[in-house]
N, C-alpha and C positions, 0 to 999 in steps of 0.2 A: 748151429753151434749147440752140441748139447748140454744142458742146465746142471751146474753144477751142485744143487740144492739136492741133496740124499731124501729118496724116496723115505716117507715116514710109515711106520707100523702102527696106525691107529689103533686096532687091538688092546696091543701093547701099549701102546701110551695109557689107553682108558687107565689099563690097571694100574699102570704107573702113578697116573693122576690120584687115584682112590689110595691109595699105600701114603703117598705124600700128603695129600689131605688129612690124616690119620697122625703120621708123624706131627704135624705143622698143631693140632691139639683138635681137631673138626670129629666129631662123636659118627658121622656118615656121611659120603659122596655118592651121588648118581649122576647119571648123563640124560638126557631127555631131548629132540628137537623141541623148533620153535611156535610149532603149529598149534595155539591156542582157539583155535576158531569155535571148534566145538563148547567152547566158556561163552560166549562171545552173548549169546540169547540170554540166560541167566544175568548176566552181569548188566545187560538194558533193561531185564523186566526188575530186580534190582533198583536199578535208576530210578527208572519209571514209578515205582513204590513206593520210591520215599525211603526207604529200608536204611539206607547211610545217613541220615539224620541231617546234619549241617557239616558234615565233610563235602562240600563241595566241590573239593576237587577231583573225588570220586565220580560226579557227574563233566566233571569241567575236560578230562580227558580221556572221557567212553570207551568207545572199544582199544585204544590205545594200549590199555594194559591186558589186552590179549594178545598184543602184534609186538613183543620184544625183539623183532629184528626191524621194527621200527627204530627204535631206542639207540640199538645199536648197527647203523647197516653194515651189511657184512656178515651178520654172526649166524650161525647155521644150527649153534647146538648151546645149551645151557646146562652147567655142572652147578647143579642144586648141594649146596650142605645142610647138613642140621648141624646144634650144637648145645648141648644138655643146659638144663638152669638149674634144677631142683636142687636147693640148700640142703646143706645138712640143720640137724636143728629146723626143720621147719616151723615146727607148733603150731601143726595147724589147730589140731582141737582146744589148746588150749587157751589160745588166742581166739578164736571163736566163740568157746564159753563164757569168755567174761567181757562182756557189752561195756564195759569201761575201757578198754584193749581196743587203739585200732588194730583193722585187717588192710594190709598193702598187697597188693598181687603179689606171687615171690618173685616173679623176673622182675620186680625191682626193687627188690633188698638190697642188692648188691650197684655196680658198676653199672651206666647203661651199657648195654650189647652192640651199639653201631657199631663204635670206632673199632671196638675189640673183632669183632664179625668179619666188618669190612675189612683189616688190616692180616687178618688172616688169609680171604677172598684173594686180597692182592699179592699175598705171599705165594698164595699157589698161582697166579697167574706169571709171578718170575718162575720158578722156579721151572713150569712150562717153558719157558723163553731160555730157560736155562741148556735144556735139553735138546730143543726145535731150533730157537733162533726168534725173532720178530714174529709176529704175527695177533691178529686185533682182539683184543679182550677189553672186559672194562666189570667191575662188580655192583654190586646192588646189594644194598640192604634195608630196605623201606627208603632208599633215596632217589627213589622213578617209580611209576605209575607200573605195576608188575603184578600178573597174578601166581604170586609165590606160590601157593597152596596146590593150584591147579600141576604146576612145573616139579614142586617136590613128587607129587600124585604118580605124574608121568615117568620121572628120574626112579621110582622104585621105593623111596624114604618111606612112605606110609600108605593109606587110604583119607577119605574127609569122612570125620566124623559126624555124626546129624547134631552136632554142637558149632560145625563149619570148621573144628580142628585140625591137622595131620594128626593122626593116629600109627603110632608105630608098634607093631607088637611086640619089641622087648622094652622100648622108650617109653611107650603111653604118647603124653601129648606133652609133655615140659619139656620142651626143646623150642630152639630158634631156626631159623630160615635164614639161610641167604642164597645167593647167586652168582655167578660169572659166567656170562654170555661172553662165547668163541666164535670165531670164525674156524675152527678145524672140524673136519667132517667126524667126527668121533662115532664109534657105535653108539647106541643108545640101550637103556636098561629099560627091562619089561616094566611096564605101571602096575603098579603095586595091586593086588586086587583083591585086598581085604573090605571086611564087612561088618558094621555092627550087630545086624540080626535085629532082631524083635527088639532090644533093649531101646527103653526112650529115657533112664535115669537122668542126662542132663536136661532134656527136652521139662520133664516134669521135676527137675529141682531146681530152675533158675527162678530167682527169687520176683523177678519180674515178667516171667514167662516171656521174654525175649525171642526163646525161640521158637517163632511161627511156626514154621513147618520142617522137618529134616530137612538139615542142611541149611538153613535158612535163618539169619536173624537180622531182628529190627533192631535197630542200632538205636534208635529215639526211645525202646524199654531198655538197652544193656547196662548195668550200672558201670563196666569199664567205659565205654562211652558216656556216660553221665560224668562220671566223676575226670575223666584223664579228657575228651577230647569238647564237652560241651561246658564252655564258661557261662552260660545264664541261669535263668531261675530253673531249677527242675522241680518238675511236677509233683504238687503233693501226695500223688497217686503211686508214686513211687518211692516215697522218703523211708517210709518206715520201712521199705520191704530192703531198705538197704543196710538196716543193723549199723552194724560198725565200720564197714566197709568204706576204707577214705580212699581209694588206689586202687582202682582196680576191682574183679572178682575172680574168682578160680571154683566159685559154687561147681561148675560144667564138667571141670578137669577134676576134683575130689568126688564126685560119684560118680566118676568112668571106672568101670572094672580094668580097664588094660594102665589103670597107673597107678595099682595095689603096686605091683614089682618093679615102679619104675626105677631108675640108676638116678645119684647123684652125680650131681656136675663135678667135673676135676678141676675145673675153673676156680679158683681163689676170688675173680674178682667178683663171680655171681654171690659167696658168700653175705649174708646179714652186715652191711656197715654198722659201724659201730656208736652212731648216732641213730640206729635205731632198736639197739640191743634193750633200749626204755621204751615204750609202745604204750604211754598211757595219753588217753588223750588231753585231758587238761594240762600236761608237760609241753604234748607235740603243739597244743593251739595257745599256749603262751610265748610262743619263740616270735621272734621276734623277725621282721623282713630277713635281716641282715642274717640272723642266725637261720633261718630257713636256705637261705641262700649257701652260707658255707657248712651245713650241713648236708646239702644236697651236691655238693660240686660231684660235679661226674655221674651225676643220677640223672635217670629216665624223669624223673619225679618234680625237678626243674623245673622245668618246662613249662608246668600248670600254673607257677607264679603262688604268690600268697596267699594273695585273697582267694584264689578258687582252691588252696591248703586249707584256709579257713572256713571256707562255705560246705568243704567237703565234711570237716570236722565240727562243724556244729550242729550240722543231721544228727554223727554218728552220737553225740551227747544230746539232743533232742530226744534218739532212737535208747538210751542210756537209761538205768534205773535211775532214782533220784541220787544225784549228789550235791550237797551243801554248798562247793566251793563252785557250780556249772554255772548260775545263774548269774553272777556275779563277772564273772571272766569272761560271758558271752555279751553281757552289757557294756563290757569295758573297748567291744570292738565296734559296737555302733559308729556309722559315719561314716564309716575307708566306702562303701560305698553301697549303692541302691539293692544291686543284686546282693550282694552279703546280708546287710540289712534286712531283706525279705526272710532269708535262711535263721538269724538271730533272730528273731521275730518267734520265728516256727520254732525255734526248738526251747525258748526260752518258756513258750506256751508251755510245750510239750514237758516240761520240767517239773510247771508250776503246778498239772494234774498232777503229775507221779509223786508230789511231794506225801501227801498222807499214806503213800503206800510206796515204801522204798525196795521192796520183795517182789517188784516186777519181773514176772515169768521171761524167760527168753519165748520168740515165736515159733509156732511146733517147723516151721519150717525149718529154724536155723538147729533147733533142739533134734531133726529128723540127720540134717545132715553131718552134725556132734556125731552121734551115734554111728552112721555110715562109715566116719574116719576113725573112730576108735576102735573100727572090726580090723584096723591094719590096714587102711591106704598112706600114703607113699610116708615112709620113713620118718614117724611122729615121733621121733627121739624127742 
C-alpha cells in the first residue's frame, strides 16, 4: 500500500527553516550533521588538565558532549542559531576607567538568555511541524552536555577564536548559541573556515593569562569562571588582576578587531535592567539578600547567590582607590561566612595601604585596554 506521507524537499525546507529562524527574531541559522568525533581528543586532553577547574560535570559526562545523537536518538542533523547581546549604551570605557564602577559581563545586563533562546528554538521546531507534520526534535541551550561551539563551527555561524569564541565576521563574538537537534536528513552548510591570522590580542590581554595556548583556556585563571561559576576562596594571585570586574569578563571580546563593527542586539530584554543603570559598588554591596534577589529576577546573575555577590565585590573594592566609606561597610559583613570573611579580610588590608595615597594608578594592563576601546570597539555610546 503506498504511504501517503508526501515526499519532503529538504532543500527547500533548509531554506525555509533559515527564513523562519529570521522572522521568529534568531540574528543566523545553520544546519550541520551530528559527527563531533573529530572534538572528541581535545575535549579528554582538556579533562585530563584540569583546564575546567571544578565544573565537574564537564568531566562527569566526557565524550558525551560530542555524540549529540546520543542525547537525542534519532537526530541525524542539528540547526545551530546565534543570537546578538551587545547593548546599546554599553560603557565599556567608561566603566572600566573608574575602579569604583563595577564591570558585569554584558550578556548579563539584561534578561538571562535561556528561557528567551530556548523558546525561540522551540518555536521553530513547531513551526517545522507545521509544514512536515511530526517528527523528533528537542532544543538545547546549555541545558545538556553539547559542544555548541564546535556545531555552530560546522553549521557555517563562525570559526573558534584562539579566545575558544565563535567568531563571526560581521557579528564579532556577542552573540548567543543555541541548538535543535532533528531527526530530518537536511542539507548541511559548509563549516565556516575563517581565521584569526597572527593576531594573539586576547591571548595577551586577559588579565589573568587564561589563555594557555590558541584555543585553549584554563578555567581555574578565567575570571568569568572565578567570579560566576567558582564559589570558594580565589587565589590571591589573581585578585588584583581582576579590577572591578564582579561578573564576568569581556577583556578577550574588547581587543578582538572583528567586534569594532559589531551589530546591537534588537532584543529589548538583552538591554541594561534598570537596577543596574547605578554600578557603584558600595551601592551594589550594600543590598541586601532580599534586594539582590528582586533585583536580579530573571538574571543570569542569580544564580551566584549573595554571598559570592559579595565576595565578588569586595575584590573589586580591595582592587579600588581608597574610599572612606569601603572600610566600614566591608566590616559590616564579617560572619555570613568563612569564604567571605577570607575576601573582607583581603580587601579591607588592601584599603588600609591605599589609604595615604587615594590617586591609585589604574594597572597599565586595564589602562592598555581603556585605550584599545576608545579607538572605537563596539558601540561606546
Amino acid at each position: 500500500m503506498p504511504s501517503s506521507i508526501p515526499s519532503i524537499d529538504y532543500t527547500a525546507l533548509a531554506e525555509k527553516i533559515k527564513g523562519w529562524g529570521k522572522e521568529l527574531g534568531l540574528d543566523q541559522v545553520g544546519i550541520c550533521d551530528v559527527d563531533l568525533s573529530a572534538h572528541e581528543p581535545q575535549l579528554l586532553r582538556m579533562i585530563e588538565q584540569g583546564y575546567f577547574g571544578e565544573m565537574d560535570w564537564m568531566a562527569r559526562h566526557g565524550t558525551l558532549r560530542a555524540r549529540p545523537d546520543e542525547l537525542l536518538p534519532g537526530a541525524v542533523r542539528v540547526i545551530s542559531a546565534r543570537l546578538n547581546y551587545l547593548p546599546p549604551q554599553a560603557g565599556f570605557a567608561d566603566n572600566l576607567n573608574n575602579p569604583h564602577r563595577a564591570y558585569i559581563s554584558r550578556y548579563a545586563l539584561g534578561r538571562d538568555y535561556h528561557k528567551l533562546m530556548r523558546n525561540l528554538l522551540k518555536k521553530l521546531g513547531q513551526r517545522i511541524e507545521q509544514e512536515i507534520g511530526e517528527f523528533t526534535h528537542r532544543p538545547f541551550v546549555d541545558s545538556a552536555p553539547i559542544l555548541e561551539r564546535p556545531l555552530a563551527q560546522k553549521a557555517g555561524l563562525g570559526w573558534t577564536g584562539k579566545h575558544s569564541l565563535i567568531l563571526n565576521e560581521n557579528a564579532g563574538s556577542w552573540f548567543f548559541l543555541g541548538e535543535l537537534l532533528i531527526s530530518l536528513p537536511l542539507p548541511v552548510d559548509t563549516p565556516h573556515q575563517g581565521s584569526c591570522g597572527n593576531c594573539v590580542a586576547c591571548m595577551t590581554s586577559c588579565p589573568t593569562q587564561a589563555i594557555v595556548e590558541p584555543f585553549t583556556v584554563d578555567a581555574r585563571r578565567c575570571i568569568s569562571y572565578l567570579t560566576i561559576e567558582f564559589d570558594g576562596v580565589i587565589p590571591e594571585a589573581f585578585r588584583r588582576a581582576m579590577g572591578n570586574r564582579i561578573y564576568g569578563c569581556d577583556d578577550c571580546q574588547l581587543v578582538c578587531p572583528h567586534n569594532r563593527q559589531a551589530p546591537l542586539t534588537e532584543q529589548k530584554d538583552f538591554h541594561r535592567r534598570e537596577a543596574l543603570q547605578t554600578d557603584e559598588l558600595l551601592a551594589l554591596f550594600l543590598w541586601t539578600e532580599a534586594e539582590f534577589m528582586r533585583h536580579f529576577e530573571g538574571s543570569a546573575i542569580r544564580r551566584i547567590g549573595h554571598l559570592q555577590w559579595l565576595r565578588n565585590l569586595s575584590i573589586a573594592m580591595g582592587n579600588a582607590p581608597y574610599h572612606p566609606d569601603y572600610t566600614s561597610a566591608l566590616e559590616s559583613r564579617r560572619g555570613l561566612s568563612d569564604v567571605l570573611d577570607t575576601h573582607l579580610d583581603w580587601a579591607i588590608n588592601e584599603q588600609q595601604s591605599k589609604q595615604l595615597d587615594a590617586d591609585t594608578p589604574l594597572n597599565r594592563q586595564t589602562q592598555r585596554l581603556i585605550r584599545i576601546v576608545e579607538k572605537g570597539l563596539p558601540r561606546d555610546a
